[in-house]
mmCIF file of the N, C-alpha and C atoms, coordinates in Angstrom:
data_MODEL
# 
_entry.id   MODEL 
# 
loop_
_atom_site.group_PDB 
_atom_site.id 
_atom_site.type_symbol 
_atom_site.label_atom_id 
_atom_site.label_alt_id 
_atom_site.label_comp_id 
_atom_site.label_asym_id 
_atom_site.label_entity_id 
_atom_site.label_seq_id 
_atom_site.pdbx_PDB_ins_code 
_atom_site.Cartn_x 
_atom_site.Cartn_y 
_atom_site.Cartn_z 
_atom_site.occupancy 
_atom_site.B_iso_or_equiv 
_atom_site.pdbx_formal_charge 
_atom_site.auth_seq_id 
_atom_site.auth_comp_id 
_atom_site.auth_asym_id 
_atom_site.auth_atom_id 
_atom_site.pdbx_PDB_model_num 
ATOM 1  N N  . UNK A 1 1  ? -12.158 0.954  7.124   1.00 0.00 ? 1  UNK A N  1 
ATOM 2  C CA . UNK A 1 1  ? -11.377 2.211  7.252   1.00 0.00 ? 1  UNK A CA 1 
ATOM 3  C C  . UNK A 1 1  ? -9.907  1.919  6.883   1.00 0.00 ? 1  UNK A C  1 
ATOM 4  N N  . UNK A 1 2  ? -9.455  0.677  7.402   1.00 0.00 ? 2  UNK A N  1 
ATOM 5  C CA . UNK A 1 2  ? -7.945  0.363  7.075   1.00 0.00 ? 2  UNK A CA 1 
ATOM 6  C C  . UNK A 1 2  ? -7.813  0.496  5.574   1.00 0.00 ? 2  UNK A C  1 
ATOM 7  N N  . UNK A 1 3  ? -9.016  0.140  5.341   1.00 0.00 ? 3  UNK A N  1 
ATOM 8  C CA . UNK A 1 3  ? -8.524  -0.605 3.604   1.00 0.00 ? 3  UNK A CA 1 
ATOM 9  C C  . UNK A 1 3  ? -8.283  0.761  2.685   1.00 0.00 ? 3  UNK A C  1 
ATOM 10 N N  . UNK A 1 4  ? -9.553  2.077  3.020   1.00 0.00 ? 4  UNK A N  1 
ATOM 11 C CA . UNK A 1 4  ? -9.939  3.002  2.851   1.00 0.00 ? 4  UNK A CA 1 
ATOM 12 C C  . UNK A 1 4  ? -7.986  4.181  2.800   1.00 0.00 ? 4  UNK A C  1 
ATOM 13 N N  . UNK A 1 5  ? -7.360  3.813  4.307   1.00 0.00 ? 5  UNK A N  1 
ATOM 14 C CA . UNK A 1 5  ? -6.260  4.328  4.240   1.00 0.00 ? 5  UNK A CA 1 
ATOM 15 C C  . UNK A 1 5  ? -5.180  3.808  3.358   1.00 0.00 ? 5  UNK A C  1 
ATOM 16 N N  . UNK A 1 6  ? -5.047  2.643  3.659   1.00 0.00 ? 6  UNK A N  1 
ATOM 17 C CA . UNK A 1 6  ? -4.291  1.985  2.759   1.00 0.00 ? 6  UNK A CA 1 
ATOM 18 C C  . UNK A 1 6  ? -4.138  2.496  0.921   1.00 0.00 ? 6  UNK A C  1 
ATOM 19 N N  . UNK A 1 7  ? -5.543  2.735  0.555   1.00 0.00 ? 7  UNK A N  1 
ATOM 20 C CA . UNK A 1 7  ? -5.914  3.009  -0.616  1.00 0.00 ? 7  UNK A CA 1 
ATOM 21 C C  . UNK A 1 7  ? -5.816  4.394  -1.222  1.00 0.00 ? 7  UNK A C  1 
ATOM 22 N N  . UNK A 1 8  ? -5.706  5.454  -0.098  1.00 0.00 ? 8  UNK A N  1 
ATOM 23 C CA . UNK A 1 8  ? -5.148  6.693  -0.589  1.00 0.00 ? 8  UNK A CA 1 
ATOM 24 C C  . UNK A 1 8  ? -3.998  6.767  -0.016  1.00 0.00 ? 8  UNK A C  1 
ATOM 25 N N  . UNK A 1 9  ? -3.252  6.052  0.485   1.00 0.00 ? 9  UNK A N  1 
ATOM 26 C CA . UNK A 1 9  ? -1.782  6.281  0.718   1.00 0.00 ? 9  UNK A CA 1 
ATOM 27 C C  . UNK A 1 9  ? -1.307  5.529  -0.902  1.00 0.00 ? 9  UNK A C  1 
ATOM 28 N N  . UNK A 1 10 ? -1.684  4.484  -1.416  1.00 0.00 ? 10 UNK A N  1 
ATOM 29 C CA . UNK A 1 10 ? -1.356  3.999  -2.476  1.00 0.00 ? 10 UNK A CA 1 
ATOM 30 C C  . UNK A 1 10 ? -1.359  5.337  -3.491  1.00 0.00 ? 10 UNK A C  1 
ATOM 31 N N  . UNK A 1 11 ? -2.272  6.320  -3.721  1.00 0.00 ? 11 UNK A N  1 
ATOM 32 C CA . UNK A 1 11 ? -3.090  7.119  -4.512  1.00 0.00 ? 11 UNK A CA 1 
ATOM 33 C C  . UNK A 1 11 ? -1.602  8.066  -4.259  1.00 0.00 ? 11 UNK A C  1 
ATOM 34 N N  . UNK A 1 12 ? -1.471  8.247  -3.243  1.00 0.00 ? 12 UNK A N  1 
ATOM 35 C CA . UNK A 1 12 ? -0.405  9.926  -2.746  1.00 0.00 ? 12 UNK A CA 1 
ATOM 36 C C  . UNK A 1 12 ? 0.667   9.026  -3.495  1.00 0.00 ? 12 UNK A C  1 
ATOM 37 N N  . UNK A 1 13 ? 1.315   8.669  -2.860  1.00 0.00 ? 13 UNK A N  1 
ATOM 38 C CA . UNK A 1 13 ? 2.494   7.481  -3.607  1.00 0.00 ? 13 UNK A CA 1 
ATOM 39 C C  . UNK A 1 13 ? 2.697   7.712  -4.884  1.00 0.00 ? 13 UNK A C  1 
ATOM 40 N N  . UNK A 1 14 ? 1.572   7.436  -5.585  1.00 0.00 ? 14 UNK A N  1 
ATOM 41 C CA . UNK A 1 14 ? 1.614   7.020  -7.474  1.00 0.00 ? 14 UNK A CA 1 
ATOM 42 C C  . UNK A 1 14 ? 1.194   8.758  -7.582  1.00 0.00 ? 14 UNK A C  1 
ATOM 43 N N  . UNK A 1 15 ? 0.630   9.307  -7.098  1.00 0.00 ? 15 UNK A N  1 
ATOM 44 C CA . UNK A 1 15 ? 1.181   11.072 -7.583  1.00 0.00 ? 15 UNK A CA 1 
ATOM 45 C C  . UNK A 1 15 ? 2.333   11.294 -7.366  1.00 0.00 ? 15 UNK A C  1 
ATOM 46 N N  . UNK A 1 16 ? 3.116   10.982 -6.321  1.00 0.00 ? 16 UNK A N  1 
ATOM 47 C CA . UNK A 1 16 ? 4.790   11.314 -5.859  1.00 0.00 ? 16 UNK A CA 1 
ATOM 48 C C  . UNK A 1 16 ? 5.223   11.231 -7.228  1.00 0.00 ? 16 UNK A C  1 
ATOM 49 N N  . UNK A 1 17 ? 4.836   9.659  -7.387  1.00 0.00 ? 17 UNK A N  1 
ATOM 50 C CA . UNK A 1 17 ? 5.780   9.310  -8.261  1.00 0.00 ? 17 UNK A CA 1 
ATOM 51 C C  . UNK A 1 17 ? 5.604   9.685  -9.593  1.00 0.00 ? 17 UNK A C  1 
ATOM 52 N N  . UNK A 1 18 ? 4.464   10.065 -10.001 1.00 0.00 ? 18 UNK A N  1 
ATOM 53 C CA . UNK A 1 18 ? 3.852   10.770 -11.296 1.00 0.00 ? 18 UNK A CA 1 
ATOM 54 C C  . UNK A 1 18 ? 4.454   12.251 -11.423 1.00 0.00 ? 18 UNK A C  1 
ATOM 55 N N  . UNK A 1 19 ? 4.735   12.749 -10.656 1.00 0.00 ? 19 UNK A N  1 
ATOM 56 C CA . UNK A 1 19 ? 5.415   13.842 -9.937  1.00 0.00 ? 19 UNK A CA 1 
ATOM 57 C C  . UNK A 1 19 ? 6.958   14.475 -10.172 1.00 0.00 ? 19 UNK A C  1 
ATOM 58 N N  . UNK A 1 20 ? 7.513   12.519 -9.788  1.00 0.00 ? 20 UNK A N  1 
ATOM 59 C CA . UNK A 1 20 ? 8.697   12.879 -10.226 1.00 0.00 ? 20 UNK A CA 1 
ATOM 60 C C  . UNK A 1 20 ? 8.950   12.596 -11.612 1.00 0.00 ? 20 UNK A C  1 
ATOM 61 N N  . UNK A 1 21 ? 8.119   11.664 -12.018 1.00 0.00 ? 21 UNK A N  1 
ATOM 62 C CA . UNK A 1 21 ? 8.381   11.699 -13.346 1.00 0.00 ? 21 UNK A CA 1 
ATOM 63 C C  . UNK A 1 21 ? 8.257   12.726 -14.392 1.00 0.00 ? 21 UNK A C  1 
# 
């Protein structure tokens, strides 16, 4: 489950940042 969170917090992150770009 950790790894599972870890792995869509990575996912939200790199949209932010796809986002701001």
């Amino acid at each position: 489950m950790e790894r599972s969170g870890n792995f869509y917090k990575a996912i939200r992150l790199g949209y932010i940042l796809i986002s701001i770009l």
